[in-house]
C-alpha atoms as one frame of an Amber mdcrd trajectory, in Angstrom:
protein
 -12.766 -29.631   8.143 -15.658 -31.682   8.795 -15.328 -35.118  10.481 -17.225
 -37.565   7.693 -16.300 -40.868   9.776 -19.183 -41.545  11.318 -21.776 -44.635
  10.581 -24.865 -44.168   9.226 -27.649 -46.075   7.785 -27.919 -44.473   4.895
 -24.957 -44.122   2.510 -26.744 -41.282   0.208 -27.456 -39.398   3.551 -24.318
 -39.498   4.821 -23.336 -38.684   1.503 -25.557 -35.029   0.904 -24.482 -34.440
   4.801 -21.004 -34.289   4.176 -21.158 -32.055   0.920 -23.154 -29.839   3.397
 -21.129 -29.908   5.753 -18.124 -28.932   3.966 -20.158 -26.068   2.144 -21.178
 -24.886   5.931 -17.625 -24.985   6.891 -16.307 -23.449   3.775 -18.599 -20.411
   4.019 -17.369 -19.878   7.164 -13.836 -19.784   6.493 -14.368 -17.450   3.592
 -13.095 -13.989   4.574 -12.771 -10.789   2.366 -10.522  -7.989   3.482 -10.085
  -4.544   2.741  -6.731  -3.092   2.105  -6.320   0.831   2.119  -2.982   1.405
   0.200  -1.504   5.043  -0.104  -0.406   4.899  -4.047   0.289   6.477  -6.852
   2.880   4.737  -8.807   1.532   2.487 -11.882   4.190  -0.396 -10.781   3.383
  -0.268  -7.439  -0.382  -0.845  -8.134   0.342  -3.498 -10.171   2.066  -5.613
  -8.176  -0.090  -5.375  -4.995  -3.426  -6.535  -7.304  -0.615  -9.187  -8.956
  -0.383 -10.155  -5.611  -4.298 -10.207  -4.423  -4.902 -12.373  -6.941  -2.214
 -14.606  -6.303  -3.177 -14.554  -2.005  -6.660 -15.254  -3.408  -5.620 -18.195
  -5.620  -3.381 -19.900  -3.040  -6.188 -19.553   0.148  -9.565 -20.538  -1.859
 -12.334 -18.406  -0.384 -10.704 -15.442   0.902 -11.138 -12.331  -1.220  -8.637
  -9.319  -1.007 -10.227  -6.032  -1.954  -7.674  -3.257  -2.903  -8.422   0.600
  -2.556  -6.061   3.463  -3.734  -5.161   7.058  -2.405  -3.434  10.116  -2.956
  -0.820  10.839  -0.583  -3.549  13.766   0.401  -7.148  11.578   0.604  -5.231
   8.657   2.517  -3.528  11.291   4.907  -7.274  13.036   5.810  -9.116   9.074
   5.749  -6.832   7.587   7.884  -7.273  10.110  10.707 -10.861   9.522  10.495
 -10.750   5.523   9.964  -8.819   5.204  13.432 -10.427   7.986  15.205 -14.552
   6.541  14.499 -13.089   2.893  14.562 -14.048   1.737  11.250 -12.648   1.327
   7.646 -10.557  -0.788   6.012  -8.946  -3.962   7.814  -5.384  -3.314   6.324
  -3.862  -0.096   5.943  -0.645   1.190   4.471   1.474   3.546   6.561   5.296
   5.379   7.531   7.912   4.129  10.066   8.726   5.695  12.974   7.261   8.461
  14.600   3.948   8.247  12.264   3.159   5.136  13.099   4.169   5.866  16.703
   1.051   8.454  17.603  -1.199   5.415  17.098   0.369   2.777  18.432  -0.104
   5.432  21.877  -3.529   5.796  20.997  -4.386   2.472  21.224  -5.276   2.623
  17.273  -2.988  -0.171  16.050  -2.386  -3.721  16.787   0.073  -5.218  18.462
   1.336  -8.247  15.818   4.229  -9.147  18.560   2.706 -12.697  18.618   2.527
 -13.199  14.885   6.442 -12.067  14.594   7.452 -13.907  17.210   5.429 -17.478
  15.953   6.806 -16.823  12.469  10.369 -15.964  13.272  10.251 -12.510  11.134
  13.025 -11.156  13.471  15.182 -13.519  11.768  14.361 -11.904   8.064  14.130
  -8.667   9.010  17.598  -6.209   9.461  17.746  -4.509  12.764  16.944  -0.778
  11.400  13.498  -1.622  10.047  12.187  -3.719  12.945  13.344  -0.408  15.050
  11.079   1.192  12.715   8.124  -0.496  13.435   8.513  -1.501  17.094   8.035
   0.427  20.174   8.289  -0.951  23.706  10.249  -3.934  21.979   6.256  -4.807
  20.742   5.957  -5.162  16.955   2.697  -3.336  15.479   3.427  -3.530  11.608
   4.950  -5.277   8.781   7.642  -3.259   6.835   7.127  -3.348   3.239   9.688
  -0.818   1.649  12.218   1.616   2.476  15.473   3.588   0.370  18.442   5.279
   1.628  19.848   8.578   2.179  23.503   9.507   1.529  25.685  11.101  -1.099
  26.224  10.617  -4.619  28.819  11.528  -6.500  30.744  11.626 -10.424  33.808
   8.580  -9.945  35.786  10.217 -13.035  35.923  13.699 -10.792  37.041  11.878
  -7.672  39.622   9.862  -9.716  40.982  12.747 -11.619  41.493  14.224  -8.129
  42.789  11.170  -6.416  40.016  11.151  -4.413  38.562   8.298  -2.286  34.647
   8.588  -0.620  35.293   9.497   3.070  34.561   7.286   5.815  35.219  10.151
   8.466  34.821  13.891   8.979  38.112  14.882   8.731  38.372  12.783   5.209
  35.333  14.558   4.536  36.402  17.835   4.943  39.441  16.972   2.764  37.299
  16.043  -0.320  35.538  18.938   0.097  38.781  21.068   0.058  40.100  19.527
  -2.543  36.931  19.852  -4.530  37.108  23.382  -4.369  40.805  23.693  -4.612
  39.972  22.314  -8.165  37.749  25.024  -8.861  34.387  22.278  -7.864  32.041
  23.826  -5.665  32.258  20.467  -3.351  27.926  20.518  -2.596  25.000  21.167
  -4.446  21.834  21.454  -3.159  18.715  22.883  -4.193  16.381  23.685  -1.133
  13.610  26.129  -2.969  11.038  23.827  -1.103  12.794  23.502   2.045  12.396
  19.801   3.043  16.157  19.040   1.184  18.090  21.220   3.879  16.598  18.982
   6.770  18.588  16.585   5.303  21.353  17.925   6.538  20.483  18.641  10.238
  19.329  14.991  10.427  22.590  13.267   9.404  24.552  15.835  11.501  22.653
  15.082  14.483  22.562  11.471  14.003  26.597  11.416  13.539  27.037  13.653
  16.497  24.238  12.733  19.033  23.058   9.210  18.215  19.316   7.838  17.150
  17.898   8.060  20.731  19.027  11.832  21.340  17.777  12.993  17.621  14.128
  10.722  18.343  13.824  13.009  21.552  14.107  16.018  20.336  12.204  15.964
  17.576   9.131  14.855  19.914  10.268  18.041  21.814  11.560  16.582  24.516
  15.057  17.982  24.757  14.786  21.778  23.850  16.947  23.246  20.973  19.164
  25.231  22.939  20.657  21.750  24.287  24.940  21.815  23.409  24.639  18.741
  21.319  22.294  20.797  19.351  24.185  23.617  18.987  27.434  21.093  18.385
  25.508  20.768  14.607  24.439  23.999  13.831  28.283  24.422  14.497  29.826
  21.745  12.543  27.103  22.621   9.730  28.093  26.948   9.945  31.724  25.128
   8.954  31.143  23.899   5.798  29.080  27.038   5.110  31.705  29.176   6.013
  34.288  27.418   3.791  31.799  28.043   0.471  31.266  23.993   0.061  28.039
  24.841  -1.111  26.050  26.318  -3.991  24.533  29.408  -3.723  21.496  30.511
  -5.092  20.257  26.913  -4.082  17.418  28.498  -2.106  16.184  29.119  -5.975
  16.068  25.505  -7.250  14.230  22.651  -6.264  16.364  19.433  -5.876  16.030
  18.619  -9.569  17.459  22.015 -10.648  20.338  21.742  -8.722  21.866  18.465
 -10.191  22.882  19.601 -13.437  26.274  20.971 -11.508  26.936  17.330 -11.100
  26.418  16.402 -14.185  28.623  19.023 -16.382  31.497  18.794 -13.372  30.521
  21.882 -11.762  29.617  20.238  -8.470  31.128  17.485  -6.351  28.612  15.760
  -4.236  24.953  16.057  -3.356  22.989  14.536  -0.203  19.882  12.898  -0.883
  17.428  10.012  -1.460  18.055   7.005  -3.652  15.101   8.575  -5.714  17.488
  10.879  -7.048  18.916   7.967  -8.994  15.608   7.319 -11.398  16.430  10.478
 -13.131  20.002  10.515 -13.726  20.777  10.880 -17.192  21.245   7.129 -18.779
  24.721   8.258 -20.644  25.877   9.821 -17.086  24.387   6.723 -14.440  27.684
   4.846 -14.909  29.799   7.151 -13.744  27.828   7.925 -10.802  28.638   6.185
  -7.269  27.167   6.502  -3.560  28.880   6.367  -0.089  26.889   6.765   3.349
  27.400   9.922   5.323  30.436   9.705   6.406  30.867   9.012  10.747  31.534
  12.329  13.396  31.327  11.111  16.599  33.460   7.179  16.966  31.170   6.399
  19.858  28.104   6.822  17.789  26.855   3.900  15.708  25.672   4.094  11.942
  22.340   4.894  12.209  20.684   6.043   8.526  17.911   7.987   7.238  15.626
   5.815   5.582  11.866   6.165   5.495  10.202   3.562   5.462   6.649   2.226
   4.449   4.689  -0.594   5.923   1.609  -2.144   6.347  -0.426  -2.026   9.979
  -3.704  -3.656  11.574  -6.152  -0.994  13.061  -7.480  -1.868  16.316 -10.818
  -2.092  15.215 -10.415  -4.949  13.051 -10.941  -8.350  13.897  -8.030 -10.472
  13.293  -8.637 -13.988  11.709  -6.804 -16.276   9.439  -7.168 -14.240   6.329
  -5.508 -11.060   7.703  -2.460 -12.905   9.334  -2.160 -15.022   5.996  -1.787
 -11.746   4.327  -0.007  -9.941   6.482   2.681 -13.166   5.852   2.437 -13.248
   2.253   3.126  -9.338   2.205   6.610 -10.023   4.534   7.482 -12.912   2.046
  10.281 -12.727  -0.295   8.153 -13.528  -3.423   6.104  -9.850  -2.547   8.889
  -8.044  -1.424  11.239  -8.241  -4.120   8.357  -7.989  -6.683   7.527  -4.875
  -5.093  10.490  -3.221  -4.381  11.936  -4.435  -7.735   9.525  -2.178  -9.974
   9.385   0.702  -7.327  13.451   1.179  -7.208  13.178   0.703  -3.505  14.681
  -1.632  -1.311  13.074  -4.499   0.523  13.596  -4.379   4.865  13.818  -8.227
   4.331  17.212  -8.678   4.348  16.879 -12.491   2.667  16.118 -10.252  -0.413
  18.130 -10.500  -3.450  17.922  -6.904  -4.609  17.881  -6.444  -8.678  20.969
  -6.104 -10.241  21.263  -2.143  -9.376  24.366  -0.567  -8.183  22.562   2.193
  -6.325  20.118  -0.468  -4.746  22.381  -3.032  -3.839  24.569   0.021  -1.914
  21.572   1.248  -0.199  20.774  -2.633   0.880  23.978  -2.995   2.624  24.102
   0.031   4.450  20.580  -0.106   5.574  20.639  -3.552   6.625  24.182  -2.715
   8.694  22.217   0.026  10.117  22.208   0.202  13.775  18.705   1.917  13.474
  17.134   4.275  11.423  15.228   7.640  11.367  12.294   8.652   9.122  13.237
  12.126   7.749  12.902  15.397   9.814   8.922  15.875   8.556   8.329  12.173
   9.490  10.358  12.287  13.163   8.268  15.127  14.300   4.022  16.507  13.655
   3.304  18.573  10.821   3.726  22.102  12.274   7.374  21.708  13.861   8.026
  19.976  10.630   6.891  22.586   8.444   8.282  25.225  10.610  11.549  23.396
  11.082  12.409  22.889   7.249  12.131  26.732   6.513  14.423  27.301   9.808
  17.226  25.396   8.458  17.146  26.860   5.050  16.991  30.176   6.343  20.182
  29.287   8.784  21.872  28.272   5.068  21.868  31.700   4.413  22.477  33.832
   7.890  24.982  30.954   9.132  23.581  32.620  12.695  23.779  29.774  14.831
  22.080  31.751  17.716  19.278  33.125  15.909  18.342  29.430  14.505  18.706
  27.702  18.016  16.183  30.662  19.120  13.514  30.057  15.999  13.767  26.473
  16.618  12.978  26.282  20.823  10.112  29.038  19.996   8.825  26.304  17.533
   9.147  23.404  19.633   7.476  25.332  22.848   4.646  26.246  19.787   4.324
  23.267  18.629   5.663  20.343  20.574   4.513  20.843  24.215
């Protein structure tokens, strides 16, 4: 602000000089920003221009532009934003991996000091900074994130005296008992691939930790490795036994949940999205339990992937950005935001909405020892593609060999 205490002669003078002077300096500490936001959800637009327009009201002269993208125009724009050094000053993004390949590329900013001055370690849980750090530096802010894990009927499990499993072995007894019962204990429908990966991600996370799964998905450990083949193993069991559909190669993920819902089927592994279509006369009767632990020695680590926001190296940072970059990890946005998207918010000071399958997801996540993005997310686009049709063709040859083969041609294709 501008100093108005000094003395001079003329008291209408020092008067216009002042009004001048604050105009000058007011001008100058009006900023407009451009956020890039990768959106298609009707709630989720609304509440980031809800909160633009609140930002705007509460720091007088900045202005907060919003711009919207399919998952497919923000995908090919941000490549070419980071790569010619220009475009918006805010951009949307994914955990993990994804956000990863810039951060390398010197394409991101480093926001370390703006964490550590605002004590946002404190607010955040443990899995989602992971997400968004690498190097122990902190280059984004999370915004959202959901878990993975199974959900099942409670009336089946209590007509069978059945408790969720907290282990394999208990695992494996569900599932026998299940199909003892005449249940097939799994459904799963994996006509587009991506649902199987599912499964080799929690397998390898029980059995070989975060670290060892992060590795070899950047093609660093080859396929052939034991604790590899220790999944494809433990995975060929349940086939083996029948715990899952068939014909699920068939049906999308959609198609295959009506087994739940007329008794047919047990259990199913997947995202908390699942939960936004359950039938509203069957939702009560439907409960969730984290996948359950393999290896003792191995900490809970989760699939969850998460979205955040991140600063582009070629944008100059400044009072406006790190305001909103603040108001964004606030409680007032986050539960706004996550509230009408179903999601959960990464800051764990978060009330979440009064939603069983939420306020599940918000405990395990934020107990999480660390988190991975999803198979297509933890790797690039080719071994991911190539990857998700591997599994779902092991589903049906149960040929450990074969797959471990497929997989170390893709990663020597694709990954070195």
């Amino acid at each position: 602000m501008l100093n108005c205490r000094h003395q001079w002669r003329s008291p209408l003078i020092f008067f216009y000089s002042c009004i001048m002077g604050l105009l000058i300096s007011s001008s100058v500490l009006a900023q407009s920003i451009e956020v890039a936001i990768l959106s298609t959800s009707g709630p989720q637009k609304s509440s980031f221009l809800r909160h633009a327009k609140s930002f705007e009201a509460q720091y007088p002269g900045s202005e907060v532009t919003l711009s919207f993208y399919s998952d497919a125009d923000f995908k090919k724009s941000i490549v070419k934003w980071l790569s010619q050094g220009s475009g918006p000053d805010i951009l949307t993004w994914q955990g993990g991996p994804r956000l990863y390949q810039y951060v390398r590329k010197n394409q991101v900013k480093d926001l370390s000091r703006l964490w550590s001055e605002h004590g946002l370690d404190a607010s955040f849980s443990e899995g989602a900074i992971g997400a968004i750090s690498l190097n122990n530096k902190r280059y984004a802010i999370p915004t959202s994130y959901y878990q993975w894990g199974f959900y099942y009927r409670q009336s089946v499990f209590d007509e069978l005296n059945l408790q969720p499993p907290a282990d394999w072995k208990s695992f494996l007894n569900v599932c026998e008992t299940l199909k003892n019962a005449g249940i097939t204990p799994i459904t799963i429908g994996a006509a587009n691939k991506w649902t199987s990966a599912a499964w080799f991600d929690y397998l390898n996370l029980r059995i070989n930790g975060l670290d060892y799964h992060q590795r070899l998905l950047q093609g660093e450990i080859p396929f052939t490795d034991k604790g590899v083949r220790d999944v494809f193993e433990k995975w060929k069991l349940l086939l083996d036994k029948g715990y899952f559909t068939t014909r699920y190669n068939g049906w999308d993920w959609q198609q295959a949940m009506p087994f739940m819902y007329h008794k047919m089927a047990g259990m199913t592994l997947i995202g908390n999205f699942f939960a936004g279509g359950l039938p509203p006369l069957l939702k009560e009767d439907f409960r969730f339990f984290p996948f359950p632990q393999i290896n003792p020695a191995i900490p809970a680590y989760e699939e969850a992937p998460m979205d955040l926001l991140m600063v582009p190296n070629y944008t100059k940072m400044n009072r406006t950005v790190e305001h909103y970059l603040l108001s964004i990890a606030g409680l007032d946005f986050q539960k706004r935001y996550n509230d009408v998207s179903s999601m959960i918010s990464p800051n764990k000071q978060v009330q979440s909405k009064d939603d069983y399958f939420i306020q599940q997801g918000q405990k395990v996540l934020n107990n999480a020892a660390g988190l991975s993005q999803f198979f297509d997310r933890d790797t690039n686009e080719k071994m991911g593609s190539a990857g998700t049709v591997i599994f779902t063709e092991f589903m049906d040859s149960k040929n450990v060999d074969a797959t471990l083969s497929a997989l170390e041609n893709a990663r020597q294709a694709y990954l070195l």
